[in-house]
Structure formats: structure tokens, C-alpha cells
N, C-alpha and C positions, 0 to 999 in steps of 0.2 A: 348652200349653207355658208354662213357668214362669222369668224370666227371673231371672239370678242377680245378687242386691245384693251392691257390693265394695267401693264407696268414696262417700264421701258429697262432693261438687262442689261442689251448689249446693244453697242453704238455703230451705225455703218457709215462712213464719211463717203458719201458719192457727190457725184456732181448736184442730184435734185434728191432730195430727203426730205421723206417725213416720217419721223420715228413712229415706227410700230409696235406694239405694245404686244405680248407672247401671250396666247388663248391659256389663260391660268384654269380656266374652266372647260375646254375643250371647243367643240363645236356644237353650237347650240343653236337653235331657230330663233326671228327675231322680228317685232314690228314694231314699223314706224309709231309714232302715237302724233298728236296733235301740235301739241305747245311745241313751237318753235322746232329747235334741233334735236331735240329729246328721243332717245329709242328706246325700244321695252326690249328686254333681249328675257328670253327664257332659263334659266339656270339648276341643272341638274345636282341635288346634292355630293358631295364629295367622300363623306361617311357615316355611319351612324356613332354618335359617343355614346348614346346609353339606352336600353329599354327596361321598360316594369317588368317582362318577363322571358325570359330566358331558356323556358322549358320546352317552347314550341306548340302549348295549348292555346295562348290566347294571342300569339301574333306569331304569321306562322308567312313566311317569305319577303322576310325584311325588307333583304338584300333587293330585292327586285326592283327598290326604290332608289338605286344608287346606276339602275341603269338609262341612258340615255334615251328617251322614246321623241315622239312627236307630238305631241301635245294633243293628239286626237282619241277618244275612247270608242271603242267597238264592241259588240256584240260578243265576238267569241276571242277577248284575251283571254292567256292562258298565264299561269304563273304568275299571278299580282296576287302584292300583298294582302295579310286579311286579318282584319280585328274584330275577335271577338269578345264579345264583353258577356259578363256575372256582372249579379250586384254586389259580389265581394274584389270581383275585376275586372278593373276597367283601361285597358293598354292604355300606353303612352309610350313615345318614342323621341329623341330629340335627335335631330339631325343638325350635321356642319356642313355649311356650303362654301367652305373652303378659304375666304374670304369676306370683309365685312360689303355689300351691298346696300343703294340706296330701293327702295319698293315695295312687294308684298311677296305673296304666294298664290301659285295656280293648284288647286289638289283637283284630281278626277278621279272618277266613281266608278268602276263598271259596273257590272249587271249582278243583281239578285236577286233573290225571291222577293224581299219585301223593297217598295217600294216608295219608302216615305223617306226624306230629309234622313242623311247621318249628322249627329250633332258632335260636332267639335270640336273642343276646347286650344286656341291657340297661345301662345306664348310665345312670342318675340323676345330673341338677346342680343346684344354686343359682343355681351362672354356666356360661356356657360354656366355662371353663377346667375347671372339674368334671368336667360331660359330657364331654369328652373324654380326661378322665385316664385312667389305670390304680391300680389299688390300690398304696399305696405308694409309693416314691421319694422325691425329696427334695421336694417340694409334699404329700405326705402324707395321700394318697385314702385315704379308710377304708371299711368296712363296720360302722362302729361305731354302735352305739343304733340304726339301721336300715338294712339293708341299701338298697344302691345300684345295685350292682353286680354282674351274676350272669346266668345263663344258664337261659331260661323254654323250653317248648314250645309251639307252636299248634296247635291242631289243625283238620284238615281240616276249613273248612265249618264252620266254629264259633268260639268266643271263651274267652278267657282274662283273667282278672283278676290282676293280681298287684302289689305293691309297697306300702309303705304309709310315707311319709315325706315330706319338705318339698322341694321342688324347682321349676324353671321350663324345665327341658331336659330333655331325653329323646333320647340317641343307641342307634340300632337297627343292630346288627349280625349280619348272618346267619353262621352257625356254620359249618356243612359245604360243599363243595362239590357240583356236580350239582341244586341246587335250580331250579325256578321257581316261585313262588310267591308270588300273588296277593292283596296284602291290600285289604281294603273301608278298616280306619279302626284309627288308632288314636287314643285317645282319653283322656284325663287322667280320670282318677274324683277327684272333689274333694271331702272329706269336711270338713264344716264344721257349725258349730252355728247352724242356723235362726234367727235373734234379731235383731229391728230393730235397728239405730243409733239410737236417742232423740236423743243427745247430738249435737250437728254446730258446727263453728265457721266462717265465710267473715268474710272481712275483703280490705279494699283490696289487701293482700298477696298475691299469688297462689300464692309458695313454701311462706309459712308454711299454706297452706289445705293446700298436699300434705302439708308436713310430720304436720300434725296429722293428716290422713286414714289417713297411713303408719303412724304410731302406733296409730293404731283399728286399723286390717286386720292390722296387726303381732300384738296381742294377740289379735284375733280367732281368726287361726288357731292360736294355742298354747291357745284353748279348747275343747280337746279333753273329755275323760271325766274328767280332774282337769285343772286350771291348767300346762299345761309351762312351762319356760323356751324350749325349741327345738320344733322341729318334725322335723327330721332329726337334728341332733344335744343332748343334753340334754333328752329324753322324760321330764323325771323333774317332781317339786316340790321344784324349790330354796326357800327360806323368805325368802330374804332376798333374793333376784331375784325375787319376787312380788310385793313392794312398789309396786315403779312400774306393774308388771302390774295390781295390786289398784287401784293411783289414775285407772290409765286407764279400769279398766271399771268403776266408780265417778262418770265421765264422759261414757262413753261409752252402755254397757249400763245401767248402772242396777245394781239387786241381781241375785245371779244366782246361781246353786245351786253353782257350779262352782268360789266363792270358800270359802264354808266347809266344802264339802266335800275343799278340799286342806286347808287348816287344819286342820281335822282329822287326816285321816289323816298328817299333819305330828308330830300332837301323841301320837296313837296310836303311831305307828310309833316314837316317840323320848321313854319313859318318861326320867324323870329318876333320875340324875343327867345322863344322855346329853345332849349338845347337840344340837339340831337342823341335821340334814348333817353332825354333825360340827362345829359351829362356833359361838363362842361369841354372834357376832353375829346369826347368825342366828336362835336364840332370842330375842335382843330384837327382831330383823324380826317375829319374831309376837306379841307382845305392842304393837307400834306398829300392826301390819297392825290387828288389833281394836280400837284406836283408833280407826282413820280410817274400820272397817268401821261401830261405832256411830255416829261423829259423821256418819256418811253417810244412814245408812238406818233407827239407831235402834229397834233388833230385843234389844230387854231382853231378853228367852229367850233369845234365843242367846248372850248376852253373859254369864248369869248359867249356860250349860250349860259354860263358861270357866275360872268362879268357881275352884272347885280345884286343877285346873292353874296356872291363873296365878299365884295365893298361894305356891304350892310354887315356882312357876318364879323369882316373885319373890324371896322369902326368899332362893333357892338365890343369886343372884344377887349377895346381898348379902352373900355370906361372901367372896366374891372382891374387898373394899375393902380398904385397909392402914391403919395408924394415922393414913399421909400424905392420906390421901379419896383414893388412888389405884386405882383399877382394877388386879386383877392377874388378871385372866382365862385359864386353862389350854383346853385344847383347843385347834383350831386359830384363831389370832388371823388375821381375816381382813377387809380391807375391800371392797378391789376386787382380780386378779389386778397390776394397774400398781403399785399400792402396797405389796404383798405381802412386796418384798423392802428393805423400809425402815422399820424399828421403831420409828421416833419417829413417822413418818404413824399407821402402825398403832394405837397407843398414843396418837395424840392421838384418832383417830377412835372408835376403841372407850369410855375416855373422853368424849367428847361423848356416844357411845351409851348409856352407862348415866345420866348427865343424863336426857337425853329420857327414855327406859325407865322409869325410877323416879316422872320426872313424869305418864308415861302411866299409868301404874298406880295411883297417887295420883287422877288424874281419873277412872280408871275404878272405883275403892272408890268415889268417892261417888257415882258412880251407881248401885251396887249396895248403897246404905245401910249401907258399911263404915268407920266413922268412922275406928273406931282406927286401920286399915291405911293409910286415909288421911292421916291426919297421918303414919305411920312412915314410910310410902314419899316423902312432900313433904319429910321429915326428912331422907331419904337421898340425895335432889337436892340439897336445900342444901347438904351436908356438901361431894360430889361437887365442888360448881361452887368447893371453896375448892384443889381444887388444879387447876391451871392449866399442861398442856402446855405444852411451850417447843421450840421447834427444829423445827416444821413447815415445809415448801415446799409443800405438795401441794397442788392443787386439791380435794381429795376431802378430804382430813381437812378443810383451813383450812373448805369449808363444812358439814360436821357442827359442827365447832365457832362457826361465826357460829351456825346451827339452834341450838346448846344455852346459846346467852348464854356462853361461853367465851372467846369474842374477840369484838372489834368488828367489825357485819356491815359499815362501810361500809371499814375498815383493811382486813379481810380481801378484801374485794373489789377495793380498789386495790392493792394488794400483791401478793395471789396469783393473784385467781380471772381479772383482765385481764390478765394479765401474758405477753406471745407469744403473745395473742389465744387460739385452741380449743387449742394445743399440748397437750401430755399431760394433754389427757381422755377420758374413757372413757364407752361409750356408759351401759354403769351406773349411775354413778354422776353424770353429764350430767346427772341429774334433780336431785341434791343442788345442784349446783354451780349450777342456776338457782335451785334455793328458796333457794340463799342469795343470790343476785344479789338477787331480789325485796326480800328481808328488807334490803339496802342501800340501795331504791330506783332499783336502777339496772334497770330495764324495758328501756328501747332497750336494755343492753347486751345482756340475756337476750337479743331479741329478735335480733340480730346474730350471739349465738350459735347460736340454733338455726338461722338459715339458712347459714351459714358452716359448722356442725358435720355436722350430719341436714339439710342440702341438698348436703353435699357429696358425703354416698352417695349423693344422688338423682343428682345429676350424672353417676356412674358406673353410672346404670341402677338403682339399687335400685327395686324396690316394696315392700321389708317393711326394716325398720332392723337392725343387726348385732351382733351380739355382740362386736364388740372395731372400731375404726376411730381410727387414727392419719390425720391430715391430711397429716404428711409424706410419707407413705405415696401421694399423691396425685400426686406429680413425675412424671412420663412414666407414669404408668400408662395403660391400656385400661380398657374397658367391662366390666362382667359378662356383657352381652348382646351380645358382638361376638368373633369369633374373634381373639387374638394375632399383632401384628402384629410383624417387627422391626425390633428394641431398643425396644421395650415392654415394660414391666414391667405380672404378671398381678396384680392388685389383689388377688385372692383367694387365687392359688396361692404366691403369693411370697414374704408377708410372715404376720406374726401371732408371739404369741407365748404363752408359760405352756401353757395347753390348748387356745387356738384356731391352731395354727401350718397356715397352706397349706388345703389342702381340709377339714380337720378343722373349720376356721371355720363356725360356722353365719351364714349371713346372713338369718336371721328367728327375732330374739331378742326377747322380751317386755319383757327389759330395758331396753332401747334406746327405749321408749316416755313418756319424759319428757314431753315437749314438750305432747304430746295433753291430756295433766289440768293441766300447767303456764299454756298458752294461755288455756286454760278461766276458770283461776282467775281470774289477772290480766291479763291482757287483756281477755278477755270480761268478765271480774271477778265470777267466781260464788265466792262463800267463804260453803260450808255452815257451821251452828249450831247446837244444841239435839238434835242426835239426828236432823237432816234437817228440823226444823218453820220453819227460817228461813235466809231464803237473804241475806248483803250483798250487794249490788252494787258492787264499788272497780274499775273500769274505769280499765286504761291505756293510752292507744290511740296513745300517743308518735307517731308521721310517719303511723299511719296516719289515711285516710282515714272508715273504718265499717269498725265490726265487728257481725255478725249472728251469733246461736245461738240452740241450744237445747240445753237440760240437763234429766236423768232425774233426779226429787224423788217422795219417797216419795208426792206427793198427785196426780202427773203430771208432762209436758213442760212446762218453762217456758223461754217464749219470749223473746228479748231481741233489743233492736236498737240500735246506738250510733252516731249520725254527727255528724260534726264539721259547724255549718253556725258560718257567718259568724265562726270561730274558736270556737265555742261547743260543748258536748260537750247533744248531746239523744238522751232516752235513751227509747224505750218498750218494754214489757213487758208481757207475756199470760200473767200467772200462774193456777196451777190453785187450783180452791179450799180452802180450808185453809191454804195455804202463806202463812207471815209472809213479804214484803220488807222489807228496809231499804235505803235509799238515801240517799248522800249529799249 
């Protein structure tokens, strides 16, 4: 039996590590499957939250379904569950599998009298508002990027596979009336990419350890066959929601096939003139992503298999300046959904993005021994940074612009980015708005952020972070993993907006993964150099007590440990060999 790693707790500093992840779902059976790294692991539910009936007529050995079997049906099980159905009733049961999962479900049949197909009715959730929705209405259940929702058959004495999307519930409903029908097990198929956690962060803090976990398992499961953004909804490679996906597993994973292979086919699928998605920004999301993909791991071939593209994507880039060094960008001007509909944010952010952009490109000619390009594109930053947005409020642009030397990172940070504490931020772009916090020295605040912001989904049940999370949002609301109660407002069906309104919401977004490479950084204080050959050490450990990790370097696991003794910051490290430290 092979037990399944999901989150990393607790840290062991030895000489050869690879963080193991604690069996959050016990021991389970498991197979290989095809694609690539990919494993189906079987997953037994964890409890029942609700049935139609309670009296013991029409579902009559629930429980049976919360125990562990082997995914094989026989002739003579005893003690398996059984629904019987009227045409005034028809069971239903929803079960929690503890966790949110990317995959489907296995249900098996044993033996009965009658013979034919049992039909029924499944529903896939996030939350338990989900599983028990219906398609449509005004909460806005969908069957979109993967079905949810739909009506399967079992048959006699046998098993059926079916479903393949993100979810942590699962409501069973029998279809016809006149059945009994005896099931052994139903059971989550969890399809995941096989691959240690290298990277792991504990510290005094106990939120921020979830936090950062949440983030890892977050991206994990959107590491599908290319990099997604979702898991049930947004199955695609957005370019510019990969970003913080790229820094997590950059922290997490290490190098990993699954990064340049969406880059790619990012860059493939959207010959130029086209923008990538559609968006202007997002094109410079890939030329920054291969920034931080070199200074991580430091793979000249791949960065030089680039070269042409980038030059072209560059130039292109550069006919969209005005006489003012102003950005006049065509295609969709896009930063995050919150700021979408306010053109001075948009405009100042986009803006700071061609700063960076031109400086990223500039750094990465001289790595690739392109003099001239490099002076042209450091030529095109400078020009950039002499015009100067004016009339920003936003959290999101004001920190792309501290990032591009545009504004003052510590003005902006007292002005904007504190200002009604987490209010309108976005879990998106939550990743900027700490790299700017950093870039002002304000650590405890990041640090306040991230438990105040992505602990306040925790609080509502999350185990993966979301694609869209307002704090106000949070006043009498319920759980994700608790049935609605009244005058509760449903956290997930209720609110949302632009493309995630009501069930359409995904709550396991890649995006949403800040905190995890952020922590890293500076707190734990790892800040790569030189193409991955050197690692700084600038540890901020503001109230806390110690912080322990380890981080994935092209030469190995390097280990760190930081505790405060007698007011004093000591610090020891088990780096691998080859690897430069610097330490302050």
C-alpha cells in the first residue's frame, strides 16, 4: 500500500531530504496511468454531511461507505450500503472527501436481483453549496470546462469510472423509482503528478505554515499535462495567471517539465502579431515568467530555444510607446478582473509592466551575448520610466508600479497598499501587492496580510486558495464544508463577480498562490542569483520565533534554520555542493 503525500506540516533537516507530505486520507491503493507522471490514487470518503433520509427505510448502511475496501466487488459482500427508492423516494447522499481533489469517482455495485444499470444522478462540489445545487439559477451551477453534473449508470456487479474535474463533494442520487440497490464503495480517483515537495517552510506561526502548504497543494493539483489555472473551472494556460503558479513551483517543486512545456505551447498557439489569451499583458507575463524561469534554474538551451520569439515579441512591443514614453497598448488591456473596469489602474499597471518587460529583456540579451539588444531594450525602460502615471487608487497597479521604480515603494505602501487593511484585493494579484510590501520593508505587514487575507479562506474551510475572495464577503457567511444554515449567506453561491459569479467560482486557483514563494523569499529569506549558482540569505523573521526550510537549487535541497535566541537571529544551513551562500 502506498500512502498519499498532500501537505508538508512538519520540516526534517537531514543531510538528503525530500519532504513528505502526511497520508491526509490514509492508505489507499493506487495506479500508474499514462500521461507522463500522473497517478490515479483511489480515495475513500471521509464523512457523510447529509442524506434524504434518516429513518433507515430508504438508505440503510450508510456508514459502510466511509470504510476503506479494495476497490474489487464480490459475490458475497455483506454489509454494503442500499438504496432503495419509491416514486415519492428517491435517496441521495453527499459525501466529503476531506479535501479538495483533482479527478472523478469509482462507485461499485454488488449483487442483486435485478440486473439492469442503476441510474445515478451525480453532482460534483468545491463546497457543499455546489454539491447540492442544480445547474443554473441565480448562484449559477454550471457544467462548464467540466462537467459536474449529470446522470451515470452502474452496473450489476461491477464498477464504473467517471468524472474528471476539481471538487471535495460528491452528492449521489438515485434516478428511478423501484430500485434496491447495493453499493460496496464509492470512491474519489485522484489524479495527481507523482513529485516530492523539496521545498517546505515551518516557522513559530502555525497559520502561515498552512498558508504556505495551501499554496503548494494549490499549484500541485493545477499540475496537470500542461500548468492550468483551475482544476474544474479554467482547464486552460492562461500566461499571465502562471506567473505566481511559475514562483510557487520554483519553490516548491524545483524544475519541472510542465513549466516550459505550457510556455511553449503559450507561445505556439499565439504567433505574433496575436497576443497571448488575447491580452496585452499577458505577453509580458511570458517574457517575465522566463526571467525568473532562468534566474531559477539557469537552463541557457532553453532560454536561447526563446531567442526569436522574444526579439520579435520585444520589438512588437515597442511600437505600442508614444512620443509621451507612454504605453498605448491595443488588445485587451487587462490587469486583474477588480481593476478591469478603471483605466487609470489599468494604464498605470500595464505601464509599470512594460518597465519591467524591457528590463527583463535587457537582462536576458546579455545572457544570451546580445549586446546591441541589450542596450536597446535598457534604452526602452529608461525612456518608459520618464512617464509617470498619475491618479491610481488601486492596490494592484500602485504595487506593479513601487515593482517598476515608478512610485515610491514605502509612499505607496502607506497610502495604498495599508489602507482598510486586505479590502479590495485579489487573490491574483495578492502576490504583487506583497512584492511590493517587501520592496518597502514592511514584512510584519505582508505577514498580517497573508494571515488576515488566505487565512481567511482557511477559516471558511478552504484547503486549495480561490480564484476571486473579498473579505467583506466574509459577514455572516458559512463554511464551504457545512450545509446552509438560516440567514447565512453561502460564501461561494452568493457572491463573486466579472467570471467567477456563484458556483462558477473556482476555489482551487493556481493564482491565488502568492504567499508560498513569497514566505520563501523573505522570510525564510532565500533570494536566488546567477542562473540558480547562488543562493542570499536576508531572513525576516519580524514576531516570529524560528523559521525552518528547505528549498529546491539546481545542485540539491538546501537546508536552513533560523531562531531567535537571547534576541539574536542564528542561523544554520546544509547546503549542497556546488551551491554559492551568501550571508549577511
Amino acid at each position: 500500500m502506498k500512502k498519499i503525500n498532500l501537505l508538508v506540516l512538519a520540516l526534517t533537516l537531514a543531510s538528503s531530504i525530500q519532504a513528505q507530505l502526511p497520508p491526509v486520507f490514509g492508505e489507499e491503493y493506487n495506479d500508474k496511468v499514462s500521461q507522463s507522471d500522473l497517478v490515479k490514487t483511489y480515495i475513500t470518503p471521509q464523512k457523510i454531511i447529509w442524506k434524504s433520509d434518516n429513518s433507515g427505510e430508504f438508505i440503510k448502511n450508510a456508514a459502510s461507505l466511509l470504510n476503506k475496501g479494495n476497490g474489487q466487488v464480490a459475490v458475497n459482500d455483506k454489509n454494503l450500503c442500499r438504496f432503495i427508492s419509491t416514486e415519492e423516494n428517491k435517496p441521495g447522499i453527499l459525501l466529503d472527501y476531506g479535501k479538495e481533489i483533482h479527478g472523478g469517482v469509482k462507485i461499485s455495485m454488488g449483487i442483486r436481483e435485478s440486473k439492469t444499470p442503476l441510474k445515478l444522478r451525480l453532482r460534483f462540489g468545491e463546497s457543499v453549496g455546489e454539491a447540492m445545487s442544480d445547474i443554473g439559477g441565480s448562484q449559477n451551477a454550471t457544467n462548464e470546462h467540466s462537467l459536474r453534473d449529470y446522470i451515470v449508470e452502474v452496473p450489476w456487479l461491477g464498477s464504473i469510472e467517471v468524472g474528471e474535474t476539481g471538487f471535495r463533494f460528491l452528492r449521489i442520487d438515485v434516478v428511478e423509482a423501484g430500485e434496491d440497490a447495493p453499493l460496496k464503495s464509492v470512491e474519489a480517483t485522484f489524479i495527481y503528478k507523482d513529485i516530492p515537495y523539496l521545498g517546505s517552510f515551518k516557522s513559530s506561526d502555525k497559520r502561515l505554515n498552512e498558508v504556505w502548504a495551501t499554496g503548494a497543494y494549490t499549484v500541485h493539483l493545477n499540475m496537470q499535462n500542461y500548468l492550468w489555472d483551475g482544476i474544474k473551472r479554467d482547464r486552460l494556460v492562461w500566461v499571465g495567471d502562471m506567473h505566481p503558479e511559475v514562483m510557487t513551483i520554483n519553490t516548491v517543486f524545483g524544475t519541472n517539465e510542465v513549466v516550459p512545456k505550457s510556455l511553449d505551447l503559450a507561445r505556439d498557439q499565439h504567433p505574433l502579431p496575436q497576443w497571448m489569451n488575447g491580452i496585452s499583458s499577458y505577453s509580458m507575463w511570458w517574457i517575465l515568467i522566463h526571467k525568473n524561469w532562468y534566474d531559477y534554474h539557469g537552463n541557457l538551451g532553453y532560454l536561447k530555444e526563446q531567442k526569436q520569439y522574444m526579439i520579435s515579441l520585444l520589438n512588437y512591443l515597442s511600437t505600442f510607446i508614444d512620443e509621451d514614453h507612454k504605453e498605448i497598448l491595443n488588445g485587451v488591456r487587462f490587469l486583474d478582473w477588480p481593476t478591469s473596469e478603471d483605466p487609470i489602474a489599468v494604464h498605470a499597471g500595464l505601464q509599470a509592466m512594460m518597465v519591467m518587460t524591457f528590463e527583463a529583456g535587457s537582462n536576458m540579451m546579455a545572457t544570451l551575448n546580445q549586446e546591441a539588444l541589450q542596450k536597446k531594450y535598457a534604452k526602452i525602460a529608461k525612456q518608459l520610466k520618464k512617464h509617470h502615471p498619475e491618479g491610481n487608487t488601486t492596490k494592484q497597479a500602485g504595487a506593479l508600479l513601487s515593482m517598476a521604480n515608478l512610485a515610491d515603494a514605502k509612499k505607496v505602501n502607506a497610502e495604498i497598499l495599508t489602507k482598510d487593511g486586505v479590502q479590495r484585493m485579489s487573490t491574483f494579484y495578492g502576490y504583487y501587492i506583497l512584492e511590493a510590501m517587501a520592496k518597502a520593508e514592511d514584512y510584519s505587514g505582508g505577514i498580517k496580510v497573508i494571515k488576515d487575507y488566505w487565512g481567511g479562506m482557511l477559516d471558511l474551510g478552504a484547503t486549495t486558495f480561490w480564484e476571486d475572495f473579498d473579505i467583506l464577503d466574509t459577514k455572516n457567511s458559512g463554511r464551504i464544508d457545512a450545509l446552509q444554515i438560516e440567514n447565512e449567506f453561502n460564501i461561494h453561491g452568493d457572491y463573486g463577480e466579472y467570471c467567477y459569479v456563484g458556483y462558477r467560482h473556482s476555489l482551487c486557483h493556481g493564482w491565488a498562490s502568492g504567499p508560498t514563494p513569497w514566505l520563501t523569499q523573505y522570510i525564510l529569506g532565500v533570494n536566488v542569483l546567477d542562473g540558480g549558482d547562488t543562493v542570499k540569505l536576508v531572513p525576516h523573521l519580524g514576531d516570529l520565533e524560528f523559521v525552518n526550510g528547505t528549498f529546491p537549487t539546481k545542485y540539491g535541497v538546501l537546508e536552513i534554520s533560523h531562531t531567535i535566541l537571547n534576541g539574536k537571529l542564528k542561523t544554520k544551513i546544509n547546503a549542497p555542493k556546488g551551491l554559492k551562500i551568501i550571508q549577511n
